[in-house]
C-alpha positions in Angstrom: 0.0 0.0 0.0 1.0 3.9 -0.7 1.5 6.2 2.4 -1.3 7.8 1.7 -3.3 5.1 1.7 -2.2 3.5 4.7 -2.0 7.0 6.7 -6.0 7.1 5.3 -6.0 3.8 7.0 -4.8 4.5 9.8 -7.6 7.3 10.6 -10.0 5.6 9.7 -9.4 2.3 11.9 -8.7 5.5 14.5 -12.1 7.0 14.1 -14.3 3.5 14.0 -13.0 2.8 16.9 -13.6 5.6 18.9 -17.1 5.8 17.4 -17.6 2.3 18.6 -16.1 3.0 22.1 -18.8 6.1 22.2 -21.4 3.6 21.3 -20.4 1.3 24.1 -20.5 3.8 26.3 -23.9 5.4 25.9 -25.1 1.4 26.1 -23.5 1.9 29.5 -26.1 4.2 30.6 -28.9 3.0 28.2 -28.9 -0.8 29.2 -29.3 -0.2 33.1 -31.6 2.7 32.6 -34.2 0.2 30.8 -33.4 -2.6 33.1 -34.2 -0.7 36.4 -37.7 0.7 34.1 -36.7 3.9 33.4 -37.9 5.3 29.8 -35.2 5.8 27.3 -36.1 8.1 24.4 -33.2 8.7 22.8 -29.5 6.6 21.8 -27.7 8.9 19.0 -23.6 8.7 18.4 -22.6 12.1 17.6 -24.0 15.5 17.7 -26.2 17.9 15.5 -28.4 17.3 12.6 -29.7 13.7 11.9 -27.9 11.6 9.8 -29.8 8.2 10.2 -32.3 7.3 12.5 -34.7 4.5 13.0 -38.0 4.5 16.3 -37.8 1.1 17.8 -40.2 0.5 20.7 -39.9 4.0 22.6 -36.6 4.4 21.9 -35.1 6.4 18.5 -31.3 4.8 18.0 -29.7 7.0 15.5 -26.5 8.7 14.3 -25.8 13.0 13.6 -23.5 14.6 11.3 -20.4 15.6 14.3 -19.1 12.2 15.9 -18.0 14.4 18.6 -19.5 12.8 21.6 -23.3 11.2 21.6 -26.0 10.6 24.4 -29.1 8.8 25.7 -32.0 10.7 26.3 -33.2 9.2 29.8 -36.9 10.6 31.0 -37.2 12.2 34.2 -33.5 13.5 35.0 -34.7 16.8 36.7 -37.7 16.6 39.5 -40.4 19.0 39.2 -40.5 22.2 40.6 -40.8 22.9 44.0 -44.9 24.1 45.2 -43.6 27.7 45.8 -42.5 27.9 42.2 -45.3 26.6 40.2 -49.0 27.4 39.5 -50.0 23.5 38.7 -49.3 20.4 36.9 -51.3 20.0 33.9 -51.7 17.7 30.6 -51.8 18.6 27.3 -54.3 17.6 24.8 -51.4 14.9 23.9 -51.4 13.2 27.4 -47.8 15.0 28.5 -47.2 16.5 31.8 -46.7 20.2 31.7 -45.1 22.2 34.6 -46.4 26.0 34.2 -43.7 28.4 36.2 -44.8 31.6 37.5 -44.0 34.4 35.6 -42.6 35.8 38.8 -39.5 33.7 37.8 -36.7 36.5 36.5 -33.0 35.8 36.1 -30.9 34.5 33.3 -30.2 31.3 35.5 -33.4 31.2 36.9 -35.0 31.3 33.5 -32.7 28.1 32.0 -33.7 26.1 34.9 -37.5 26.8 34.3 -37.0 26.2 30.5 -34.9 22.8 31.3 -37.3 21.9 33.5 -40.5 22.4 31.3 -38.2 21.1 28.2 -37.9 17.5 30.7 -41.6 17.3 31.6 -42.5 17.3 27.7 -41.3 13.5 27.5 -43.3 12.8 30.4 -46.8 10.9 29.6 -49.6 10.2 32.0 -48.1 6.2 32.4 -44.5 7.3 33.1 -44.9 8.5 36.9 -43.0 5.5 38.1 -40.2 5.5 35.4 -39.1 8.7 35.8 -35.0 8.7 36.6 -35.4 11.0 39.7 -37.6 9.0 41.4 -34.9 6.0 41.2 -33.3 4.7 44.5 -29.8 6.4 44.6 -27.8 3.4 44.2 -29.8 2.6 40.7 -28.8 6.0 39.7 -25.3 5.6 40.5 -25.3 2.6 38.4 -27.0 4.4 35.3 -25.0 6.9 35.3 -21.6 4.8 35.8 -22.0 2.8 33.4 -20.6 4.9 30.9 -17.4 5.4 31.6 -16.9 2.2 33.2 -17.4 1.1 29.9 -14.8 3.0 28.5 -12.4 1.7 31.3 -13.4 -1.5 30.9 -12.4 -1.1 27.1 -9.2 0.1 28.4 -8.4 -2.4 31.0 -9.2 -5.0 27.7 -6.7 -3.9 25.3 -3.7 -3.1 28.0 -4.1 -6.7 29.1 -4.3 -8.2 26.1 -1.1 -6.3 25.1 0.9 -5.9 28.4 0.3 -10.1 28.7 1.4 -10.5 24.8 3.3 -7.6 23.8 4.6 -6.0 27.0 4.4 -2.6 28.4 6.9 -0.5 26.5 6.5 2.1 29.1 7.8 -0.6 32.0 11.3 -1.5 30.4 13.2 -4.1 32.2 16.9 -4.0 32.3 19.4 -7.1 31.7 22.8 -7.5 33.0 23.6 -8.3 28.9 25.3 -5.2 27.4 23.5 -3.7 24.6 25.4 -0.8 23.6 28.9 0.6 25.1 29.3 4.4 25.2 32.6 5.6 23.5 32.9 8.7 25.4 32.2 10.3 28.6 30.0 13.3 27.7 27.3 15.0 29.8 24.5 13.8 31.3 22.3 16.3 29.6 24.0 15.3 26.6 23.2 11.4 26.8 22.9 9.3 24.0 24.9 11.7 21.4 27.4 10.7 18.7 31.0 11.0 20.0 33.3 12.9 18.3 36.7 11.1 17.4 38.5 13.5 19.5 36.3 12.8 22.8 36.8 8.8 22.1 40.4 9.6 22.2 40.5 12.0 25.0 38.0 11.5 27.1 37.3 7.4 26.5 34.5 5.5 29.1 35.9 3.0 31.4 34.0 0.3 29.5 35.3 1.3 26.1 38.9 1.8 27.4 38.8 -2.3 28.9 37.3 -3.6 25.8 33.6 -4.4 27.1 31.3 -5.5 23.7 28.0 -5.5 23.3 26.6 -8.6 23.9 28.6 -8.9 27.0 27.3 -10.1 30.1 28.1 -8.8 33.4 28.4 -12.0 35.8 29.6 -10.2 38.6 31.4 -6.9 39.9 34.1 -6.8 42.3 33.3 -10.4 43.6 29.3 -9.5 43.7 27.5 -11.7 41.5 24.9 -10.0 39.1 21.4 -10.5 39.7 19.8 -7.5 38.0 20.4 -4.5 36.0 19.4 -2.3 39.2 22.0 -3.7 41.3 25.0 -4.0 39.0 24.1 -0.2 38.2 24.0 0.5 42.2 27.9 -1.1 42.6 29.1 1.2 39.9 27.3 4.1 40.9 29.1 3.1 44.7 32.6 2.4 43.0 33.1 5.9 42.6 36.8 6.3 40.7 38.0 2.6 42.1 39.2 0.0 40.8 36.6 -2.5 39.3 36.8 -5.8 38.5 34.5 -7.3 36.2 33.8 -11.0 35.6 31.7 -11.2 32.2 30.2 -13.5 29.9 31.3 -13.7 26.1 30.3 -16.1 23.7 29.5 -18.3 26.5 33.2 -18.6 28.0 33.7 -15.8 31.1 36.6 -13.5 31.4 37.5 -11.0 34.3 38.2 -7.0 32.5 40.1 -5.1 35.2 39.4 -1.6 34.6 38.8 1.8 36.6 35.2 3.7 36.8 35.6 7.3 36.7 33.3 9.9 38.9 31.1 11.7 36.2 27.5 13.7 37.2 24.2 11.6 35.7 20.6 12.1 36.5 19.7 9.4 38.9 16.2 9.1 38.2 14.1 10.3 35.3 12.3 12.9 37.3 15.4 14.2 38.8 16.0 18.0 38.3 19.9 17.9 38.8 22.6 15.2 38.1 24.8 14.0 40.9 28.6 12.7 40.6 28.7 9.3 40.6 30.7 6.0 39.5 30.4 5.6 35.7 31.0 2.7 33.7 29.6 3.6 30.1 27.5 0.5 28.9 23.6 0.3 28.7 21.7 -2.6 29.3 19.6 -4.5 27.0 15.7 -3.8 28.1 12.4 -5.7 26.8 8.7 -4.8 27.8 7.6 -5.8 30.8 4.6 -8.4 30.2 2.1 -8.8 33.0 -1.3 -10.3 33.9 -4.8 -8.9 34.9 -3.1 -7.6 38.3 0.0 -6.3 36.6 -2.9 -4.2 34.1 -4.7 -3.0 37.3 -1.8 -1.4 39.2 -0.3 0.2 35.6 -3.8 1.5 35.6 -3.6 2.7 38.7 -0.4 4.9 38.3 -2.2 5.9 34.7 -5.0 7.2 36.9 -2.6 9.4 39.1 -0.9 11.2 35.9 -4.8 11.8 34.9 -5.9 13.2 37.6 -2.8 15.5 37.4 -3.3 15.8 33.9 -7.4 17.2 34.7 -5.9 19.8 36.9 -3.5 21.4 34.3 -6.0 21.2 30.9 -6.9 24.4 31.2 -3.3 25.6 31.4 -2.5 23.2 28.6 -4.9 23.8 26.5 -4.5 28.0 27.0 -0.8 26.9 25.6 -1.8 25.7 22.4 -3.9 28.3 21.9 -1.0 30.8 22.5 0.7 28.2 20.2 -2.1 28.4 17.1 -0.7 32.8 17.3 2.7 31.5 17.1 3.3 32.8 20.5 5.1 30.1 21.9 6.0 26.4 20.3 3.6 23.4 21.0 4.2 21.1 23.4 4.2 17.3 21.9 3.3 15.6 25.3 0.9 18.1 25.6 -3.3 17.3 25.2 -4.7 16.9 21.6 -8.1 16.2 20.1 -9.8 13.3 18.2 -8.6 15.0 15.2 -4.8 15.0 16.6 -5.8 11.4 17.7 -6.8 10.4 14.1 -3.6 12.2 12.7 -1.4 10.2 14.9 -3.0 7.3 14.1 -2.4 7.7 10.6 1.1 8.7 11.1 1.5 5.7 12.7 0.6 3.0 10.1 2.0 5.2 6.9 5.4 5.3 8.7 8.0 3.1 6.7 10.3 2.3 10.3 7.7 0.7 11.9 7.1 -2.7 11.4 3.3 -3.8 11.3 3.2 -5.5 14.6 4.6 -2.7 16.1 1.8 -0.7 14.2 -1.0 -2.2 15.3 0.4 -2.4 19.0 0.7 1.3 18.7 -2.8 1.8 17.1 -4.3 -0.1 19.9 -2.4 1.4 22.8 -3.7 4.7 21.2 -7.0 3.5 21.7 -7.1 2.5 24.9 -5.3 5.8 26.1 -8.1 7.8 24.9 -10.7 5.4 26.1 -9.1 5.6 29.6 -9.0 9.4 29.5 -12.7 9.4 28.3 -13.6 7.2 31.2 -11.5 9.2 33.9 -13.2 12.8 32.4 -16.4 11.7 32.7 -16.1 10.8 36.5 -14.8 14.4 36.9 -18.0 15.4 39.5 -19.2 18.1 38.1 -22.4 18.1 35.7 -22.9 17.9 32.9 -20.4 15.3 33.0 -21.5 11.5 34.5 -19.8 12.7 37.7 -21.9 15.1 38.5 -24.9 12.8 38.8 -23.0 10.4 40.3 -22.3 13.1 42.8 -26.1 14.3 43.2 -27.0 10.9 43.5 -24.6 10.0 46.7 -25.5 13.5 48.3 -29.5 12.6 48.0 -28.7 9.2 49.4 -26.2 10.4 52.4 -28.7 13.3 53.1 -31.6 10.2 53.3 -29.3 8.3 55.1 -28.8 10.9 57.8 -32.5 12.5 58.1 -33.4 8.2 58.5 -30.6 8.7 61.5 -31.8 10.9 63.2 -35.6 10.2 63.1 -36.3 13.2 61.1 -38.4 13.7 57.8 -37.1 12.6 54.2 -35.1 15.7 52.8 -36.9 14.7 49.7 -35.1 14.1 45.8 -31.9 16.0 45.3 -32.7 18.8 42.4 -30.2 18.7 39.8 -31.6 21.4 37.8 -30.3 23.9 40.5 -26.8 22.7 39.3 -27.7 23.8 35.9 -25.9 27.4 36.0 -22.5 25.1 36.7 -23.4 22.7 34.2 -23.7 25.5 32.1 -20.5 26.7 32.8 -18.6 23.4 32.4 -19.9 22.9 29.0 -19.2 26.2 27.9 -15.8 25.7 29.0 -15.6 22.0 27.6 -16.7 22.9 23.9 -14.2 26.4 23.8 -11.1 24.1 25.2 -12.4 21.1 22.6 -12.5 24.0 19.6 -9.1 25.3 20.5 -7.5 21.1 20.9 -9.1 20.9 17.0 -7.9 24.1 15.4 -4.8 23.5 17.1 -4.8 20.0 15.9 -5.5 21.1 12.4 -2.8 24.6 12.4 0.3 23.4 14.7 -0.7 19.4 15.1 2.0 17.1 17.2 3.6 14.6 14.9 4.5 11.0 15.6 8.1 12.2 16.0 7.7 14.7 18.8 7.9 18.2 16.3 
């Protein structure tokens, strides 16, 4: 196949995916909702005018023009309004309940929540008093509303097990005591990993190089310690300092013993480390491999992937304000930085058109892209804060610890928690959510993030 049909490809696999992941998840919240008999209008994929749609029972399943997102329509997600704010409860000629607010009701935020409120009560039909999703015990709500982005976790958790059990985790590298490459010069440690220069390899030579260590070498033991890992032969040489060091190694399957010095040279001890620290150097670099792992091994991954999310949540807005200072040329994009469906899709493609990447290693890729974005999905939508499935979940838990408590202390029922007095924050939210998801897509499509890191 051409590049460009492969990078074609690549999106395309990209976007079906994600569609069918946004599918998945609105069955996560549709599925419950009918099982616990709650009335379900409403299953679309996408956002905006119909594309394709099809009435099936009480339900319309359908698909709109922008695959942005999507949503079931669940009846009965605000409570009526309270005594003091209404005039009556009435039917229309068509059987639907009708709240009539008092015209007394002024107020931008006022007003939305009356017009959300009579907008809800338009589904509602004479038989649907006991299927109404307020009225559900809080726990049922919790469900409904978790489903969704359980899903999408769920989804995650499938593909990193399958490829952390098969493939390996190529972010969990773990180090032989076998040489893979031997460093010709001592240069610095922000420096790491550059081409020598033949005058450093002749003035400034690594211990390892100097002795005659290969790749393919190794390490047995070190000064009379016998090797059991990568992490502790590294330890002895970083303790060594500028001693002597003798090293008993394996080549071709005979040993040998290279007598050699290690030299005192500053490296970053850890990746997250802000300064390097003089310590013993050798100059080699160990062979590494994926670490492979079961269902537990997926878990606690996914449990340090949850911690760099929530992190992750706390700086979008900053990050986001970044590459929109970066669309104005202001300042450069940052690669590791957040990027839409569309920078999703472009990655994607990059991915399978590139000619150094071998097709197993594609698809691994292509799936691990997946599953990131699913996992971010899922992780966003517990975010308590409506509109997003958190903030039901939330409103649902406060109703049930206020219940809990009034049951307690022998006082009356508090009554259903009303989420349409959240609406001026849900408002907010989404306002906030579709200007950060226009400026991820323009930046996506004026100063994208490439495969390679420009």
């Amino acid at each position: 196949m051409t590049a460009a049909l492969l990078y074609t490809l690549g999106v395309l696999v990209f976007v079906v995916a994600i569609l069918v992941s946004i599918g998945l998840h609105e069955l996560g919240h549709m599925i419950p909702a009918k099982k616990f008999g709650g009335k379900v209008t409403q299953y679309f994929i996408g956002f905006g005018p119909t594309v394709w749609s099809k009435q099936v029972g009480e339900t319309e399943y359908g698909v709109k023009a922008i695959p942005l997102g999507g949503y079931v329509k669940i009846v009965g997600m605000l409570p009526p309004a309270a005594a003091e704010l209404a005039d009556e409860v009435t039917y229309d000629a068509e059987g639907r309940q009708v709240t009539r607010v008092r015209k007394s009701n002024t107020g931008m935020f006022t007003q939305l929540i009356s017009d959300a409120r009579a907008a809800e009560w338009e589904l509602v039909g004479p038989g649907d008093a006991d299927r109404l999703f307020y009225k559900m015990p809080s726990w049922k709500k919790v469900v409904v509303m978790a489903g969704g982005p359980s899903v999408n976790l769920l989804i995650a958790f499938g593909i990193f097990a399958a490829v952390f059990a098969t493939w390996g985790n190529a972010a969990d590298q773990s180090a032989t005591t076998t040489i893979e490459e031997v460093q010709a010069c001592v240069v610095p440690a922000e420096e790491s990993g550059r081409v020598c220069t033949d005058e450093e390899i002749r003035d400034q030579p690594t211990p390892a190089f100097e002795a005659g260590i290969e790749a393919g070498d190794r390490i047995v033991s070190f000064n009379g310690v016998e090797a059991e890992d990568w992490e502790q032969v590294q330890q002895l040489i970083r303790d060594n300092e500028d001693r002597r060091a003798d090293i008993v190694i394996e080549r071709d399957g005979e040993l040998m013993t290279i007598v050699t010095e290690t030299t005192v040279t500053p490296r970053f001890l850890s990746e997250d480390a802000d300064e390097p620290e003089p310590v013993g150097f050798l100059g080699v670099r160990p062979e590494s491999y994926a670490t492979t792992g079961g269902p537990l091994y997926t878990l606690e991954q996914m449990g340090g992937m949850t911690v760099d999310v929530v992190k992750a949540l706390g700086t979008l807005p900053m990050k986001v304000f970044d590459v929109g200072q970066a669309i104005f040329g202001l300042e450069e994009r940052d690669p590791a930085g957040p990027v839409s469906i569309v920078g999703g899709g472009r990655l994607a493609g990059e991915t399978a058109a590139h000619e150094e990447i071998q097709v197993d290693e594609k698809v691994i890729s292509l799936l691990m892209l997946i599953a990131g974005f699913n996992f971010f999905i899922g992780m966003f939508n517990f975010v308590p804060l409506l509109p997003l499935d958190g903030g039901h979940i939330a409103s649902a838990l406060w109703e049930a610890l206020r219940r809990g408590l009034a049951r307690l202390r022998g006082r009356p029922d508090p009554g259903y928690v009303d989420a349409a007095k959240l609406l001026p924050v849900a408002y907010v939210v989404a306002s906030a959510m579709l200007v950060m998801g226009v400026v991820l897509i323009v930046g996506d499509l004026v100063v994208p993030v490439h495969l390679d890191g420009s």
